[in-house]
TITORBA-69847 format. One record per residue (C-alpha): x, y, z; residue in three letters. Coordinates in steps of 0.02 Angstrom, whole numbers, padded with zeros to 5 digits. Layout:
<atoms>
- u:v:w:resn
- X:Y:Z:ALA
...
</atoms>
This chain:
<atoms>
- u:v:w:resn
- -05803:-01129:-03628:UNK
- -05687:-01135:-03459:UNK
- -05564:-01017:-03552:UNK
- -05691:-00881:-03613:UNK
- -05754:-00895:-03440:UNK
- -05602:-00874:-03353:UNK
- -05549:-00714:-03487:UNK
- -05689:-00608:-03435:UNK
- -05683:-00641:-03277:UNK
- -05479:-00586:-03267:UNK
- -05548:-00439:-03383:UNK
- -05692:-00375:-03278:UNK
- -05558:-00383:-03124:UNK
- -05439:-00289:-03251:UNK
- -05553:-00150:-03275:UNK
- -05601:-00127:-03106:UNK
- -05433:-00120:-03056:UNK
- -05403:00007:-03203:UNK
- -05556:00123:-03147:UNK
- -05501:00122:-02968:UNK
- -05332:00173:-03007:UNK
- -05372:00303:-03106:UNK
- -05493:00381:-02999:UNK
- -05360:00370:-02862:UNK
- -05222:00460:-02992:UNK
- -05348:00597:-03048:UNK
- -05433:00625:-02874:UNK
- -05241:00642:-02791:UNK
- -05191:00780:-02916:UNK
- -05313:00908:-02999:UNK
- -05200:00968:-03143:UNK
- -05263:01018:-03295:UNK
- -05157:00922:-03404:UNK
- -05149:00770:-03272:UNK
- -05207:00633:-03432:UNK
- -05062:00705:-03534:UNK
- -04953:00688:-03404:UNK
- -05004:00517:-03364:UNK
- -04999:00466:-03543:UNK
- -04834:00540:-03583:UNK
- -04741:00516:-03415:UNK
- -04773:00325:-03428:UNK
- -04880:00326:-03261:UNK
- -05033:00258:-03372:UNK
- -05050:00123:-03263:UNK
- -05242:00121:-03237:UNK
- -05268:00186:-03406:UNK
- -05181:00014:-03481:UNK
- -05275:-00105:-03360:UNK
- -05444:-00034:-03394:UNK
- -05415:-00056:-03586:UNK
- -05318:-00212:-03552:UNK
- -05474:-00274:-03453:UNK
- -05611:-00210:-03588:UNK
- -05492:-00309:-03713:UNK
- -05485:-00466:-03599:UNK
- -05670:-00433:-03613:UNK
- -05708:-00466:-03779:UNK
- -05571:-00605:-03808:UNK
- -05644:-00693:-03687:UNK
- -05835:-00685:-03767:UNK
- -05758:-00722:-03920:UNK
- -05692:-00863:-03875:UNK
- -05858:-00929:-03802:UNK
- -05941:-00890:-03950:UNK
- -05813:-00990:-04057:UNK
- -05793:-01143:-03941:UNK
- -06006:-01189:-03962:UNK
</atoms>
């Protein structure tokens, strides 16, 4: 139960962290293409904590679901 706990919990603060950034990347440059660039320049960094964090997410209920 601690574990699944502890999983969403990192994955909610994952996401957050994700959405944050990535407000703060798209709101700092108003490009078009800025996702593309962000994808393909390897600057996805809020882009791979916010799925990271959804990810966390679901491991985490998962695992509380399997551990009862």
């Amino acid at each position: 139960m601690l574990p699944g706990i502890f999983l969403s919990g990192f994955g909610a603060l994952l996401s957050v962290w994700g959405y944050v950034r990535i407000k703060h990347d798209f709101k700092d440059n108003k490009e078009i293409n800025n996702f593309f660039s962000l994808l393909l320049t390897g600057q996805a960094s809020g882009i791979g904590q916010l799925l990271s964090g959804i990810l966390a997410i679901v491991v985490g209920i998962v695992v509380m679901f399997m551990n009862k």
